[in-house]
VEXDREN-2710 file (C-alpha; in Angstrom, 1 decimal):
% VEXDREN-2710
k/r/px/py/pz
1/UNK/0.0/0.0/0.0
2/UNK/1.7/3.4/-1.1
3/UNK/0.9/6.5/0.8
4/UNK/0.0/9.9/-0.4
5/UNK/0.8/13.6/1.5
6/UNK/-2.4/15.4/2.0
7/UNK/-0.3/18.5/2.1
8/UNK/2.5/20.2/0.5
9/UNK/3.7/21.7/4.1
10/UNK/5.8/19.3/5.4
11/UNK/8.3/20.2/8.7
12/UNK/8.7/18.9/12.1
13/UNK/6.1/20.4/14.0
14/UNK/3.4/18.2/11.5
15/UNK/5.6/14.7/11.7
16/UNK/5.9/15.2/15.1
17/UNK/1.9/15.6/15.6
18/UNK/1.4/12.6/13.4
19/UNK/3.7/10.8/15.0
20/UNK/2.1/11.7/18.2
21/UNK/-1.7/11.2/16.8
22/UNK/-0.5/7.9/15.7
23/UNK/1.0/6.7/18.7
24/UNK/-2.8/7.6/20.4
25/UNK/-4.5/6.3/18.3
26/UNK/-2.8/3.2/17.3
27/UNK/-4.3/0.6/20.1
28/UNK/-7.6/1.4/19.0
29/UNK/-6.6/0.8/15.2
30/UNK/-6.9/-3.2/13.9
31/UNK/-3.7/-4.3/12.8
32/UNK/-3.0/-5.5/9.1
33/UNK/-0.4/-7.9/7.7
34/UNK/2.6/-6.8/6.0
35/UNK/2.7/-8.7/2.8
36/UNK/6.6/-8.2/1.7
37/UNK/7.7/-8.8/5.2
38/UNK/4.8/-11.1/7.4
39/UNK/4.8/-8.6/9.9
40/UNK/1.3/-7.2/11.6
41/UNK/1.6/-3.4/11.1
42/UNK/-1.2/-1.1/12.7
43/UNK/-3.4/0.7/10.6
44/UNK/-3.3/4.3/10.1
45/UNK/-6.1/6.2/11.3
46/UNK/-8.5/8.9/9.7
47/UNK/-8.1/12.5/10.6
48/UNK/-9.2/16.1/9.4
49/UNK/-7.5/19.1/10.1
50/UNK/-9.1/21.1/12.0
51/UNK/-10.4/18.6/13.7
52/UNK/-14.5/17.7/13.6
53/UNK/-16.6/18.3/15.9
54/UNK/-16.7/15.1/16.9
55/UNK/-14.4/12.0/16.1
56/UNK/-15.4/8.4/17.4
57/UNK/-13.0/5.4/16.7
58/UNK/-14.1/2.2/16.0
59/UNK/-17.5/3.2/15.7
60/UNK/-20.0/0.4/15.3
61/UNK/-23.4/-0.1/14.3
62/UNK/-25.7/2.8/13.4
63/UNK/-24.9/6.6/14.5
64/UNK/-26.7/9.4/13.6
65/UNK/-26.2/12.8/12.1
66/UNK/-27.6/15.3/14.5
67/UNK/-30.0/18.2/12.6
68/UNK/-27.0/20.7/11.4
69/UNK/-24.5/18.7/11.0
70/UNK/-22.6/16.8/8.1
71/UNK/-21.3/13.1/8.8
72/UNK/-18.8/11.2/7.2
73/UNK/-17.7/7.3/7.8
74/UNK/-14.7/6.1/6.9
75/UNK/-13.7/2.2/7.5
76/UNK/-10.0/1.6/7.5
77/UNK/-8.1/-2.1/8.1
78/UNK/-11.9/-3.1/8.9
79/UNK/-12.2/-0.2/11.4
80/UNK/-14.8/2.2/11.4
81/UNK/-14.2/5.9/11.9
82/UNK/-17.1/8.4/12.8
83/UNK/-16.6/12.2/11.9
84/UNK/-19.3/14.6/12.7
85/UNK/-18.8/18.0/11.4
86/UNK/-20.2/21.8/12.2
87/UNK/-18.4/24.7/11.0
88/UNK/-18.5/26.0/7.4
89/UNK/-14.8/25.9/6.3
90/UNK/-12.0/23.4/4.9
91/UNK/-11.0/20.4/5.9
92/UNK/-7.5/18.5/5.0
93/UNK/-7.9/14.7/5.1
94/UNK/-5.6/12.4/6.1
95/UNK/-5.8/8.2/5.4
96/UNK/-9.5/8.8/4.1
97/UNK/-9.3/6.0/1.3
98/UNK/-11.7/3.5/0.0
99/UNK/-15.7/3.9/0.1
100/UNK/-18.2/5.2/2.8
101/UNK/-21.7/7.3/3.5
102/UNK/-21.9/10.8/4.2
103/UNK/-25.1/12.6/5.3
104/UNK/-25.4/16.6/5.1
105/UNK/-27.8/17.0/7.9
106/UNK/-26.7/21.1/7.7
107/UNK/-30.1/23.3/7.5
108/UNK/-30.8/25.9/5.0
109/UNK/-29.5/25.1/1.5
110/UNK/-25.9/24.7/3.0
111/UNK/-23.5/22.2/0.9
112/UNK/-20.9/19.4/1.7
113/UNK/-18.3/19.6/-0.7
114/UNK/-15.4/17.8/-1.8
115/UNK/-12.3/18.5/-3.3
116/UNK/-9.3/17.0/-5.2
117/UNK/-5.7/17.1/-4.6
118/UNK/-5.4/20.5/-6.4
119/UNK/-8.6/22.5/-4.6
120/UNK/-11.1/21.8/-6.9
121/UNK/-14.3/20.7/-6.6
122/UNK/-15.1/16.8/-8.0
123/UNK/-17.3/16.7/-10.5
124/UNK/-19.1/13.1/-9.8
125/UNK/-20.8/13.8/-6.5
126/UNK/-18.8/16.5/-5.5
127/UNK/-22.0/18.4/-3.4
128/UNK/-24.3/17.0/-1.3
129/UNK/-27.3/19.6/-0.6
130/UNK/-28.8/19.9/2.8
131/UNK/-30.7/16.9/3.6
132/UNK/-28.7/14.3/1.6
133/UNK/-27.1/11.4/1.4
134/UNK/-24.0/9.8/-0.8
135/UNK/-21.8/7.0/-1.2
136/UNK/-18.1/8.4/-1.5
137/UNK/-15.0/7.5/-2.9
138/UNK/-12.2/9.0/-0.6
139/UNK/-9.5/7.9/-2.6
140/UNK/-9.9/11.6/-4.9
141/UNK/-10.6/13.6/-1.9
142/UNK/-8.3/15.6/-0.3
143/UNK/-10.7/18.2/1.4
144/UNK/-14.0/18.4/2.6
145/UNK/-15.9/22.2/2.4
146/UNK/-18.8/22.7/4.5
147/UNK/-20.3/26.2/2.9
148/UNK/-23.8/28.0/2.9
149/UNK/-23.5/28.3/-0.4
150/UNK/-26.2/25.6/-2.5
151/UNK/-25.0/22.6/-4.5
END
């Protein structure tokens, strides 16, 4: 499995946060196997920067999105990871890959929006309106923009 940056800033303030985040976070991760080597290796986990409003690890069965809020899920080595967000703004992802739901339960006409690498907005299901629901591929998003502005 080849990583990705999420960011062009690199330094040692960020690889010593991840390296801190990681250490955290790491029990609650499920391991996975090492193919080249036979070794069990932990799994990274999911974050946003800033952080959500609310993060739960190894979520399991059904949680919902509170009224004004926008919800993501993202399942990693098998693990589920809750994020629950409320501020309009920006997003950077980190280790969001494969497939999961969101649910814009924001109010108004306000828009869940995802970006690529580069800033720009996806064009296959790159807004979900107020009220709705997707399937998502994480592996092109980079960012996800909660705005007032409609889909």
């Amino acid at each position: 499995m080849s990583l990705r940056p999420r960011s062009r800033k690199t330094g040692t303030a960020l690889a010593a946060g991840l390296l801190t985040a990681a250490a955290t976070m790491t029990m609650a991760a499920a391991p996975t196997a090492n193919a080249a080597s036979g070794t069990r290796l932990a799994a990274n986990v999911p974050s946003t920067s800033p952080a959500p409003e609310r993060f739960i690890p190894n979520a399991s069965g059904s949680i919902a999105c509170p009224s004004g809020r926008a919800c993501a899920v993202v399942t990693n080595a098998g693990t589920k990871y809750f994020f629950q967000f409320y501020k309009y703004g920006r997003y950077r992802l980190s280790y969001f890959l494969g497939s999961g739901p969101v649910h814009n339960n924001q109010t108004g006409s306000a828009a869940m929006r995802f970006y690529d690498r580069n800033g720009v907005q996806l064009r296959d299901r790159g807004c979900v309106r107020a009220g709705g629901h997707e399937w998502i591929n994480w592996d092109p998003v980079w960012y996800i923009g909660l705005t007032q502005t409609p889909c």
